[in-house]
Chimera marker file (.cmm) of the C-alpha trace (Angstrom):
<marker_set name="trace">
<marker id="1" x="-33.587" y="-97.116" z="4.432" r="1" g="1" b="0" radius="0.5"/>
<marker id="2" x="-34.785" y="-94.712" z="1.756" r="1" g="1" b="0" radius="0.5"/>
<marker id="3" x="-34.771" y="-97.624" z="-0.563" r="1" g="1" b="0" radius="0.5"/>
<marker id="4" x="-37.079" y="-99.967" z="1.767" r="1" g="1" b="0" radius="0.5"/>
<marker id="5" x="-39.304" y="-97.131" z="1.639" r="1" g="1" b="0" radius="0.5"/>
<marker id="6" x="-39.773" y="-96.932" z="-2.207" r="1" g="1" b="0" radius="0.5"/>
<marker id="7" x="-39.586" y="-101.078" z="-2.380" r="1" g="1" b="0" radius="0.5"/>
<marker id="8" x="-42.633" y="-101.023" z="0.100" r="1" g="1" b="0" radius="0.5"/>
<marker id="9" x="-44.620" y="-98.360" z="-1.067" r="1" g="1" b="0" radius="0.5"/>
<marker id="10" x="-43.992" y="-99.833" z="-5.255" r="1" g="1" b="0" radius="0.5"/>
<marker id="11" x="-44.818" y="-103.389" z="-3.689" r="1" g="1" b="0" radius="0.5"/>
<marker id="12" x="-47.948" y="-101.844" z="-1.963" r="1" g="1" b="0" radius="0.5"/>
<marker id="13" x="-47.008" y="-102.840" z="1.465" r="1" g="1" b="0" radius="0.5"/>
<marker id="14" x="-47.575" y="-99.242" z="2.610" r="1" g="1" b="0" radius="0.5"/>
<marker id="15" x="-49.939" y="-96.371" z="1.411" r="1" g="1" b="0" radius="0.5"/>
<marker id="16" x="-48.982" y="-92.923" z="0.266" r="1" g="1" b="0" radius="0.5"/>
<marker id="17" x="-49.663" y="-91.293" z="3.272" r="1" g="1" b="0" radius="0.5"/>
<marker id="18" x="-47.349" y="-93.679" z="5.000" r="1" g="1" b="0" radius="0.5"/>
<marker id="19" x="-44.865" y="-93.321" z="2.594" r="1" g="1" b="0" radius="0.5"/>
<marker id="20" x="-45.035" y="-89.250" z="2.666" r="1" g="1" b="0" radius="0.5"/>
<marker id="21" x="-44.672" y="-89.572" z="6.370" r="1" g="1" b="0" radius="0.5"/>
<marker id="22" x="-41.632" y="-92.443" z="6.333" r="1" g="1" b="0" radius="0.5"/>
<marker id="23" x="-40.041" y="-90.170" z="3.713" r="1" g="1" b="0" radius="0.5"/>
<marker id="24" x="-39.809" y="-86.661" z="5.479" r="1" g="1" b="0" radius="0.5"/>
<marker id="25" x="-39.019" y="-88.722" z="8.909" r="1" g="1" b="0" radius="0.5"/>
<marker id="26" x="-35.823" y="-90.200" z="6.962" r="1" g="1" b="0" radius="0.5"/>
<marker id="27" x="-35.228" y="-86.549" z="5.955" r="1" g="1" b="0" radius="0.5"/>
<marker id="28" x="-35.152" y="-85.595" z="9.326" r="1" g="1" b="0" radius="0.5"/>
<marker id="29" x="-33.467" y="-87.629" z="10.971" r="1" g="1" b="0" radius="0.5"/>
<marker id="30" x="-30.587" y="-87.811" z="8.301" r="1" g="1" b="0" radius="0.5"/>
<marker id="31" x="-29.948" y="-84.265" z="8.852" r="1" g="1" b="0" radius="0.5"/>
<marker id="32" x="-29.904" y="-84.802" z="12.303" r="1" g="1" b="0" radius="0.5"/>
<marker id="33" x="-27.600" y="-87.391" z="12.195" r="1" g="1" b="0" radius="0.5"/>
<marker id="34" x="-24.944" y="-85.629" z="9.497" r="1" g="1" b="0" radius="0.5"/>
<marker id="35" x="-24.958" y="-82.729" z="11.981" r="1" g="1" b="0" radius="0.5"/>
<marker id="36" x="-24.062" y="-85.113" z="15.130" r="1" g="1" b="0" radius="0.5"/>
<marker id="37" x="-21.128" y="-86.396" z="12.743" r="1" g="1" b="0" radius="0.5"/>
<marker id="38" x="-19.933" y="-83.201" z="11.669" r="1" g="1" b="0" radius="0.5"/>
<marker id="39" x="-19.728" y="-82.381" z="15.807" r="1" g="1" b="0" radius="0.5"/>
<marker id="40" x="-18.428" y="-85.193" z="16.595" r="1" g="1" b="0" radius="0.5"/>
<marker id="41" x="-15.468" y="-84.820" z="13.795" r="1" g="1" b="0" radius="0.5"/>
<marker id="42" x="-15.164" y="-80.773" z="15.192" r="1" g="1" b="0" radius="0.5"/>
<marker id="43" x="-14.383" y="-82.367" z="18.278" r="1" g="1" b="0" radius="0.5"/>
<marker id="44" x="-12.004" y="-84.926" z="17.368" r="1" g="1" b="0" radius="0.5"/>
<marker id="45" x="-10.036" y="-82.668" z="15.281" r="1" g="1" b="0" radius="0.5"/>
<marker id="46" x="-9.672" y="-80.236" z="19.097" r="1" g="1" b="0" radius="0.5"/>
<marker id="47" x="-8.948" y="-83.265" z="20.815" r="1" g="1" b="0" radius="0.5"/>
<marker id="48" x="-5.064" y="-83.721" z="21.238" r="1" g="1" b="0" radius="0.5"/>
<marker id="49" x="-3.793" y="-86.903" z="21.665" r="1" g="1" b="0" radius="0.5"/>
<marker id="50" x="-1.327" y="-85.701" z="24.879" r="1" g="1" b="0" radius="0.5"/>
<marker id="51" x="-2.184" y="-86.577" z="28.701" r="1" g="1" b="0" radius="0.5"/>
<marker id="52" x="-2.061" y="-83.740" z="30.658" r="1" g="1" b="0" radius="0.5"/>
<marker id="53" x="-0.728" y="-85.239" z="33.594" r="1" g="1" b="0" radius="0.5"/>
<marker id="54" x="2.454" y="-85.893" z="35.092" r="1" g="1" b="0" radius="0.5"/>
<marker id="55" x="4.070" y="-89.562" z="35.003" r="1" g="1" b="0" radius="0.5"/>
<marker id="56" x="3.873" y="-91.276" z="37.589" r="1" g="1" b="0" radius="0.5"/>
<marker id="57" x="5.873" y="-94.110" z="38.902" r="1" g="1" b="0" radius="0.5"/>
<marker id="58" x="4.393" y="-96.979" z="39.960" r="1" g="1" b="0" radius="0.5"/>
<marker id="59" x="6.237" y="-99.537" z="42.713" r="1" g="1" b="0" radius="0.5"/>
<marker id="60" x="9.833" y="-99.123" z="43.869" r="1" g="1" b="0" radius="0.5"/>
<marker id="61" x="12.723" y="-101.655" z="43.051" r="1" g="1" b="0" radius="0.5"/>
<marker id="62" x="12.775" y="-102.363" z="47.165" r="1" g="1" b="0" radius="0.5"/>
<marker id="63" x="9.165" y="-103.709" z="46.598" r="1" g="1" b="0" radius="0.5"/>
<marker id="64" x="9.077" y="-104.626" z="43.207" r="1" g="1" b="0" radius="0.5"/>
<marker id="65" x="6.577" y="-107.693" z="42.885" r="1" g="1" b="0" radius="0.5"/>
<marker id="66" x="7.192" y="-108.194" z="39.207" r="1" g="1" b="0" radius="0.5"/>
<marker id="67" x="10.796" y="-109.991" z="39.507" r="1" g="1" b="0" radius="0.5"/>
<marker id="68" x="11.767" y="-112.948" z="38.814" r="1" g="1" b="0" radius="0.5"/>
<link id1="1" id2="2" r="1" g="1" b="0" radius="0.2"/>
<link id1="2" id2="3" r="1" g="1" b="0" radius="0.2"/>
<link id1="3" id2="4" r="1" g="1" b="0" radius="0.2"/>
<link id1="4" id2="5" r="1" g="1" b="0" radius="0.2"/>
<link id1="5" id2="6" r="1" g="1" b="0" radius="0.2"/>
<link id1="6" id2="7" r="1" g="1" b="0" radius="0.2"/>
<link id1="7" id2="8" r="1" g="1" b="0" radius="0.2"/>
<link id1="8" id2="9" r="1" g="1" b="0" radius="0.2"/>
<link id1="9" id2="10" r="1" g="1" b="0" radius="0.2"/>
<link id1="10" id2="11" r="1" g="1" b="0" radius="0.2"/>
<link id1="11" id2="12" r="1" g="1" b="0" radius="0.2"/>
<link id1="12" id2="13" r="1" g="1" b="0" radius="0.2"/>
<link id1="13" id2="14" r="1" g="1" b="0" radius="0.2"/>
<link id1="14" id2="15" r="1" g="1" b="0" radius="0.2"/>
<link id1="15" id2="16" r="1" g="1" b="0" radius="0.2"/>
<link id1="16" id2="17" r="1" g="1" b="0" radius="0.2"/>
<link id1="17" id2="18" r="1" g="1" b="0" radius="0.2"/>
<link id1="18" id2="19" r="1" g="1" b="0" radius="0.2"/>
<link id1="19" id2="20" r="1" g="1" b="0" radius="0.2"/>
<link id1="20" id2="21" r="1" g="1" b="0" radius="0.2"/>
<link id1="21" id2="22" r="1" g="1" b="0" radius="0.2"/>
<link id1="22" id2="23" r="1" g="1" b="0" radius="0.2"/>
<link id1="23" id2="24" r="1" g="1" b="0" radius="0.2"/>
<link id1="24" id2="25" r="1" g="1" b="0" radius="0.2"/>
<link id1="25" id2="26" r="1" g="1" b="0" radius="0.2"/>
<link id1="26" id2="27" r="1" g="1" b="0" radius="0.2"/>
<link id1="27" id2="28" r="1" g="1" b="0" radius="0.2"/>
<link id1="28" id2="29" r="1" g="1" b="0" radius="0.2"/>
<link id1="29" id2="30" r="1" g="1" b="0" radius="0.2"/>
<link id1="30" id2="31" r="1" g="1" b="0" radius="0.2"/>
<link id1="31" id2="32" r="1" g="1" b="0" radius="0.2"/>
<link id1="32" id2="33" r="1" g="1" b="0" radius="0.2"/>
<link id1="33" id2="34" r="1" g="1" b="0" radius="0.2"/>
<link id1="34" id2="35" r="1" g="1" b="0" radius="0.2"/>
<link id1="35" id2="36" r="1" g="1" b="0" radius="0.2"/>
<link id1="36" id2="37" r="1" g="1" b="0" radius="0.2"/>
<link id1="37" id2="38" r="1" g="1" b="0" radius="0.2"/>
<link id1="38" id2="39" r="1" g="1" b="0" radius="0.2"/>
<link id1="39" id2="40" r="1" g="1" b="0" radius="0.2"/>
<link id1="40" id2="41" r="1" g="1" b="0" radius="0.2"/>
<link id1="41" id2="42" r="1" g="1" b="0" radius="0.2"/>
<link id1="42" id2="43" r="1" g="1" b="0" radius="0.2"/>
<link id1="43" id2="44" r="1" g="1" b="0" radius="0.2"/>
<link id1="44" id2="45" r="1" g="1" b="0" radius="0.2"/>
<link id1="45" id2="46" r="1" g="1" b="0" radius="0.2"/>
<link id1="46" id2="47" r="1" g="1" b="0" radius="0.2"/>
<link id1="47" id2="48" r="1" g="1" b="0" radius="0.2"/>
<link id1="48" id2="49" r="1" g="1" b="0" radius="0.2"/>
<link id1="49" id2="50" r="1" g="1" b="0" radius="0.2"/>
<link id1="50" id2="51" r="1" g="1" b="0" radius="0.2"/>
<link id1="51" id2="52" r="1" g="1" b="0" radius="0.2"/>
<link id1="52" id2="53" r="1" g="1" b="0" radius="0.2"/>
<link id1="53" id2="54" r="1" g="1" b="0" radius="0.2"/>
<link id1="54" id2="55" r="1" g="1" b="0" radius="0.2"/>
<link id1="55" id2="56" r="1" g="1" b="0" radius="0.2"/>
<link id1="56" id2="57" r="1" g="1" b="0" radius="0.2"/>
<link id1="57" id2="58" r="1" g="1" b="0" radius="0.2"/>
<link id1="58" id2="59" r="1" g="1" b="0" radius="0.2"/>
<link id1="59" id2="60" r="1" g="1" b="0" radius="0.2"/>
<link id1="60" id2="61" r="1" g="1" b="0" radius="0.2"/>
<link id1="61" id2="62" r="1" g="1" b="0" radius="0.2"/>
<link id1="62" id2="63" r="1" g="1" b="0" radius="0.2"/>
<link id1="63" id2="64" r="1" g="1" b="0" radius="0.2"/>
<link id1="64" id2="65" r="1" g="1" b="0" radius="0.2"/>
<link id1="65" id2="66" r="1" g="1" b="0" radius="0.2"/>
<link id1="66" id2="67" r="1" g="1" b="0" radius="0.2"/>
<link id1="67" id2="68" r="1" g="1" b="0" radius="0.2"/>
</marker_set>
């Protein structure tokens, strides 16, 4: 996106004040969003990949639907 930014404002598709604006926005927001990701990872690395239930069992061979 930053890159857009600069092509437009060489190109003259947008005006400085535009540009300043567009510019601190993507700032902004890119912080934002490397924060979210570093959460997000913080959270996956907690996260255990275990159920914390018991099994359960499903049917009963007297009823069991799935034979042939």
């Amino acid at each position: 996106t930053k890159t857009w930014i600069v092509k437009a404002k060489k190109r003259g598709l947008i005006n400085e004040i535009d540009f300043s604006a567009f510019k601190e926005d993507i700032n902004y927001i890119g912080k934002m969003l490397n924060s979210y990701i570093k959460s997000i990872s913080n959270n996956q690395a907690n996260f255990k990949n275990e159920v914390n239930e018991p099994i359960a069992e499903y049917g009963s061979e007297e009823n069991n639907i799935f034979e042939s």
